[in-house]
Each structure stands twice: as C-alpha cells, then as structure tokens.
N, C-alpha and C positions, 0 to 999 in steps of 0.2 A: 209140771202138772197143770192141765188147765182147769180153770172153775167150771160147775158145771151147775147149773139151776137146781135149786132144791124143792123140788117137785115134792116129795112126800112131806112138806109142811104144809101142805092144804089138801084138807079131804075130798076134794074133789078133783084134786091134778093140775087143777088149771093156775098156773104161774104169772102173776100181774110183770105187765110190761110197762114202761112209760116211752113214747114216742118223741123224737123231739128233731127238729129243722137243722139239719149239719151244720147250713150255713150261720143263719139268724139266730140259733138257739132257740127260738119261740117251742114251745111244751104243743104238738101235736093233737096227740090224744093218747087216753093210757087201755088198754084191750088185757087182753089174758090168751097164754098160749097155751095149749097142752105138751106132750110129748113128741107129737105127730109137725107141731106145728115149730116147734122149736129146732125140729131137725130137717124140715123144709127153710127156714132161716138161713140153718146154716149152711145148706147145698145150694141155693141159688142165692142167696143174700136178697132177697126181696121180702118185703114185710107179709107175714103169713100171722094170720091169729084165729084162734077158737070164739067162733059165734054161739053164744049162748042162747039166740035167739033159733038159727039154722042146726044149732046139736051139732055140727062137725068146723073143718076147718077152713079158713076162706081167704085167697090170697088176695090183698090189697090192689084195688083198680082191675079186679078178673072181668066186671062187666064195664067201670068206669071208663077206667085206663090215666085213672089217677092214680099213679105204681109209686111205689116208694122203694128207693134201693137202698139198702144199706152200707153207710159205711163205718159205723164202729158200734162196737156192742161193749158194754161195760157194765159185769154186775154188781149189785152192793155187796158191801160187809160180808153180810151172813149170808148171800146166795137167793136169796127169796125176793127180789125182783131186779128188773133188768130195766138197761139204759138203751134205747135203738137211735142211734144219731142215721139219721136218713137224706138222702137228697131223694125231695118231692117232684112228681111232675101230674100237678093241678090239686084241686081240696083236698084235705085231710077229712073232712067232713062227711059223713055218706049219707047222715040223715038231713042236712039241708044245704053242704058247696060251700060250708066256711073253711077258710086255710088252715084253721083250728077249731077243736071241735067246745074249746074252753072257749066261747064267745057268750056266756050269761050272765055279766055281771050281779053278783049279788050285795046290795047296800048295808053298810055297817051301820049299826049304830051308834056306837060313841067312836070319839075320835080318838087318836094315839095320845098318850102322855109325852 
C-alpha cells in the first residue's frame, strides 16, 4: 500500500511540502499543495503547488522556465508533509532569482553552550 498525504489534517486542504536540490541537498523552498496539485505531481513529476496568493494551482517555471523535476517524494511519519527531492533548472526563488528562497539570515543572539 502506498502513503498517501493526509489532507484532512488541515482545514483548509492545503498540505506543506518542503522542496529540496536532488543533487546538493540545499532546502529549496517549502509551498503547500492541495489535492489538485498533488496529483498533477504525481502525473508529470514536475513541481506543481497551490498559490495562496493566485487561489489556484501553479506549476513551477509556467512563465519562468525555472522547472523543477522531480525525482523522489518521501513523506514523513504521520503523512502531513512531504519531501520533493528535485533536479532544478534556474532559481528556486520567484519573488527575487535566489537558488533558494531560504536566503534571510536571521542573527542570534546568544551563542551555543
């Protein structure tokens, strides 16, 4: 039997994803799929996620043509979020062209024990 996302743990459908670079491992960017968008994934293996912003669903690089294909999906434990190991081709970024869209360092303030 395969896993299959546990959608009905959030009231609104939409199931966190985390993205991440097949090769380098580097953490992408993390989006939310719905139903719609989970099963465009898995027909074409190209990264597909729900715009909260656009209300529907929006396949990665449609204007860019920085497309992300996928090649392994692995969900956690309980089913309520998922792993997309991807090979990239150009930013991860759509709001300003970083390869990652985790580029904001934020300063700690004390240091480790």
């Amino acid at each position: 039997m395969n896993p299959e996302p546990n959608f009905a743990k959030y009231e609104n459908g939409l199931f966190p994803i985390v993205i991440q670079d097949h090769k380098t491992r580097e953490v992408l960017t993390q989006a939310y799929v719905d139903r719609e968008a989970w099963a465009l994934i898995l027909q074409t293996r190209m990264t597909h996620t729900y715009s909260r912003e656009r209300k529907g669903v929006f396949k990665k690089g449609a204007t860019s043509g920085h497309t992300q294909l996928i090649m392994k999906i692995t969900l956690d434990c309980d089913c309520d979020c998922a792993l997309l190991e991807v090979r990239r081709a150009g930013a991860a970024c759509h709001i300003d062209g970083h390869d990652s869209c985790f580029h904001n360092p934020v300063p700690l303030e004390t240091s480790v024990p």
